[in-house]
N, C-alpha and C positions, 0 to 999 in steps of 0.2 A: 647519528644519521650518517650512511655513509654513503656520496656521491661521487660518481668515478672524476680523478683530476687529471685528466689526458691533458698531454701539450698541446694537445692542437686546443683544447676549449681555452687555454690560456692566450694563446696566438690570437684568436680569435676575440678576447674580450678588449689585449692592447690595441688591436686594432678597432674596435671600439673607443674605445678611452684612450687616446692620446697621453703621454704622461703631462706633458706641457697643460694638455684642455682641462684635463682632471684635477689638475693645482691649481687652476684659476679656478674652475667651475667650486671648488671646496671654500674658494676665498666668496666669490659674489653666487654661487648659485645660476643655472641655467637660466637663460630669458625667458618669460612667458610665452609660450610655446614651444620653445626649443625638446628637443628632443634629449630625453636622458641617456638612452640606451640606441644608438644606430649602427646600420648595418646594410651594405648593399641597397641603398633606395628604403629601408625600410625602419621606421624607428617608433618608438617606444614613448611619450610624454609623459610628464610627473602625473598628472592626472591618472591615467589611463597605469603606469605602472603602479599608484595608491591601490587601486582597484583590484589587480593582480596579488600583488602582498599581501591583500585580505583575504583573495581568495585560497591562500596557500594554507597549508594546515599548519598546527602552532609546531609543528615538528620542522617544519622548512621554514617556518620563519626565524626560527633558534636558531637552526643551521645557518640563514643567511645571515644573520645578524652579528654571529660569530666566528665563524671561517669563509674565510672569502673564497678557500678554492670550491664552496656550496656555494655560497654568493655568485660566482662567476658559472655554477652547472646552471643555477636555477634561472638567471638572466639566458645563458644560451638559449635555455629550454622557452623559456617567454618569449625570446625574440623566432625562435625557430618554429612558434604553432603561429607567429604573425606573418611570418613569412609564405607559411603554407596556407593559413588563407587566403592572402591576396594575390597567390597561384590561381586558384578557385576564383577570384574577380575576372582574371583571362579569359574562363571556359565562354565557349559560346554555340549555339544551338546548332550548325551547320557542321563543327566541328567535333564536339564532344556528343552530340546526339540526347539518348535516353540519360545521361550521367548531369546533362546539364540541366535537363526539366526537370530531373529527381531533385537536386537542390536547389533550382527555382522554387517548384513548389513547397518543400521545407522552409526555405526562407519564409512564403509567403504565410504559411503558418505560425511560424514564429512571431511575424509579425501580427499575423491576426490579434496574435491571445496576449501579444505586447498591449496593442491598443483596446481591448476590453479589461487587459489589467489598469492599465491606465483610467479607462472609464470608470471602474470600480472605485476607485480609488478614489475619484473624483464626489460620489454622490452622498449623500448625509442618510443612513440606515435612523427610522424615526424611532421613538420608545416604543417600544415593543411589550409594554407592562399589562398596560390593558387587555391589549389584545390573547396576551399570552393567558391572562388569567379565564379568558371567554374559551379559548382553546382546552385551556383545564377541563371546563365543565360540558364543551360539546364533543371532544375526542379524549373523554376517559382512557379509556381501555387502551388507545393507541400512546398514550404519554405514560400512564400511573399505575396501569395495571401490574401484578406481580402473579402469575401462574399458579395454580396450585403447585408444589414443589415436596420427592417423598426420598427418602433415605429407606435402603434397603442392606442384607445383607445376604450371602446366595453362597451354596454349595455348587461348583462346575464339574461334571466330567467331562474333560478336555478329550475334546473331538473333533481336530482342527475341519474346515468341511474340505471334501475329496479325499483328505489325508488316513483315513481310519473308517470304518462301518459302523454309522451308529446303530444300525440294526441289535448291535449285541452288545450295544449300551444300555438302549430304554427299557428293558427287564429290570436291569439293574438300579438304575434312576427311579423309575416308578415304586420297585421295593423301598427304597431310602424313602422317598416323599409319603409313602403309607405311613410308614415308621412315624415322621413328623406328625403327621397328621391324628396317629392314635397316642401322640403325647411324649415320643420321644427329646430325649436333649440334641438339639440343635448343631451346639458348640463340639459334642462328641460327635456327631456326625460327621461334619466339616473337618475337623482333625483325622478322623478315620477316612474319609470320602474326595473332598476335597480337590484340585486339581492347580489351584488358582494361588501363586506362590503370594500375588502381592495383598490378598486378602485371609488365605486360608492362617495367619499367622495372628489376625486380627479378630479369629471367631468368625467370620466368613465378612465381616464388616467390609462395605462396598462405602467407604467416605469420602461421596461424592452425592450433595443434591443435586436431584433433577427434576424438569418439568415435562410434563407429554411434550412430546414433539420436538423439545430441546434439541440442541448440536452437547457433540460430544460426550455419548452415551448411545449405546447398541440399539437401532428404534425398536426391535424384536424383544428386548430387554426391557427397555420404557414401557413399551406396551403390556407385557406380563406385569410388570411391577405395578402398571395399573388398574390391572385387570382386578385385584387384590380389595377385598373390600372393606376387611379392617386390621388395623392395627398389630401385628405377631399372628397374622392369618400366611398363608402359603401358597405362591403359584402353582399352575401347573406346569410340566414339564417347557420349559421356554428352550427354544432352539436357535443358535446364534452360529457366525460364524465359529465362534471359539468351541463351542460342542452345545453340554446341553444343563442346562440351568436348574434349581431349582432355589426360589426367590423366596425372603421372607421379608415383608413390610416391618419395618423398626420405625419409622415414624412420618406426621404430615406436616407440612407447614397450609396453612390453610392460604385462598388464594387471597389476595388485599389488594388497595390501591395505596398507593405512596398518597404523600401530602405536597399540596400545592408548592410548599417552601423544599419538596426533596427534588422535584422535576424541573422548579421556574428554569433552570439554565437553560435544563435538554429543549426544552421549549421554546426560551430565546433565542436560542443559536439555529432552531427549524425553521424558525419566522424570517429571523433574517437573512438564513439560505435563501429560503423562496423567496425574500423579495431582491434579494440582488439578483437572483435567476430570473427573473420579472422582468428585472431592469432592463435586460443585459437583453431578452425578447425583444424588447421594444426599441432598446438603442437600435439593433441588426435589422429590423422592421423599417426603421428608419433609414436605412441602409439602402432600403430592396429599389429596385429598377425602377425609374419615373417612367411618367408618360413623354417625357421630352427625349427618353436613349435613344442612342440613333444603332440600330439591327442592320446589319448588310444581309440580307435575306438567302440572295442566289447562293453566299459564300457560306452560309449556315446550312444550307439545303445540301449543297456539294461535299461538306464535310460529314454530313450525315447518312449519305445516301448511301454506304458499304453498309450504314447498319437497319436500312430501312427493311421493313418485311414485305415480302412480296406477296400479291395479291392469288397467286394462282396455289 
């Protein structure tokens, strides 16, 4: 790992570290709270730099551990992003404008989702066994089900779309798919016909299942593929971005349901979403405005009133 070791970061750490502070601090250790690392008003505690260390990747903590002129970059750089925050403690609304409510309200969110982590953290998730097993048998299809699913294999003539006329392809297509159809070889076709490098090598073999409606497979593709109604039977002419198809069904997987013991997780982990999402409703509910808030009315009206609609 290689960190630039400019003099000035050197300058800059003795004057940190005292050589005098730094022999004694080696003999008894910093006082409870003392500062490990300071600089201008601004310093660094053991605590707070633990936290730091862990966050560095194992590539900079090797570095610090072992060369001190990384040790003295990656202190600079610690103390230099605390420094720049508590620049940002200065800003103030009169003065810094839009720049100081952008990171008000950032902050304010950060805290938010601080203290709902915190909530979370807080509550006891109950067994979820039973429940989950009820869920098995009232929301089948949404937990266990498994799609039908089909394997195909397909001659293409490549015919990117805009890129070429399929007009004076589908004669040609249509001839080939006759051919199939009145008992032609297949495999010779695709060799002879073919377009498609990463299948035409495989006897037109598409070795990918899919299910209707599935992600990633052509839906114009899925849908001829299912249009097919048995087994080494033939689409018709399918048209795709990629040109224009012609599909042979190779085989089905029939649709099923998993078993209670292949799901119980995916199940677990739904249950317990929702109800820490429950929780988390009702903590913020708890939250919401009393009847005791005190409203300044006129001054809610006044700030309102560029955005009120007007009557006429």
């Amino acid at each position: 790992m290689a960190f630039a070791k400019l003099l000035s970061t050197v300058v800059l750490v003795v004057s940190l570290v005292p050589a005098a502070l730094a022999a004694e601090s080696a003999v008894r250790g910093p006082a409870a709270g003392e500062p490990v690392v300071k600089d201008g008003g601004v310093g660094i505690g053991r605590a707070e730099l633990e936290q730091i260390i862990s966050r560095w990747s194992a590539e900079m903590r090797d570095a610090a551990a072992n060369d001190y002129g990384d040790r003295l970059e990656l202190l600079n750089m610690a103390l230099m992003n605390k420094k720049l925050a508590a620049m940002a403690d200065d800003m103030t609304p009169a003065e810094h404008g839009e720049a100081y409510w952008k990171l008000h309200f950032q902050l304010q969110g950060r805290k938010r989702q601080a203290a709902i982590d915190q909530f979370l953290g807080s509550i006891e998730v109950p067994d979820m066994t039973e429940l989950a097993r009820e869920r098995y048998t009232t929301e089948k299809d949404r937990f266990a089900r498994v799609p039908e699913q089909r394997l195909t294999s397909h001659i293409l003539f490549l015919c990117p779309a805009g890129k070429c006329d399929r007009g004076e392809l589908r004669p040609k297509a249509a001839e080939v798919l006759e051919q199939l159809r009145a008992g032609a070889d297949f495999e010779a076709l695709v060799a002879e016909h073919s377009q498609d490098p990463g299948s035409k090598a495989k006897g037109g073999r598409y070795d990918t299942w899919f299910s209707l409606g599935g992600k990633g497979v052509e839906p114009r593709y899925t849908g001829g593929a299912f249009d097919i109604e048995q087994i080494g039977g033939y689409s018709g002419l399918v048209e795709t971005q990629f040109g224009i198809h012609i599909i042979r069904l190779d085989d089905i997987r029939e649709a099923h349901y998993k078993t209670y013991d292949e799901v119980r997780d995916t199940i677990v982990a739904t249950l317990t979403q929702e109800f820490r999402k429950l929780a988390v409703q009702e903590f913020e509910a708890s939250l919401a405005i009393s009847d005791d808030a005190y409203i300044n009315g006129p001054v809610v009206d006044e700030l309102l009133a560029p955005y009120k609609k007007s009557n006429n």
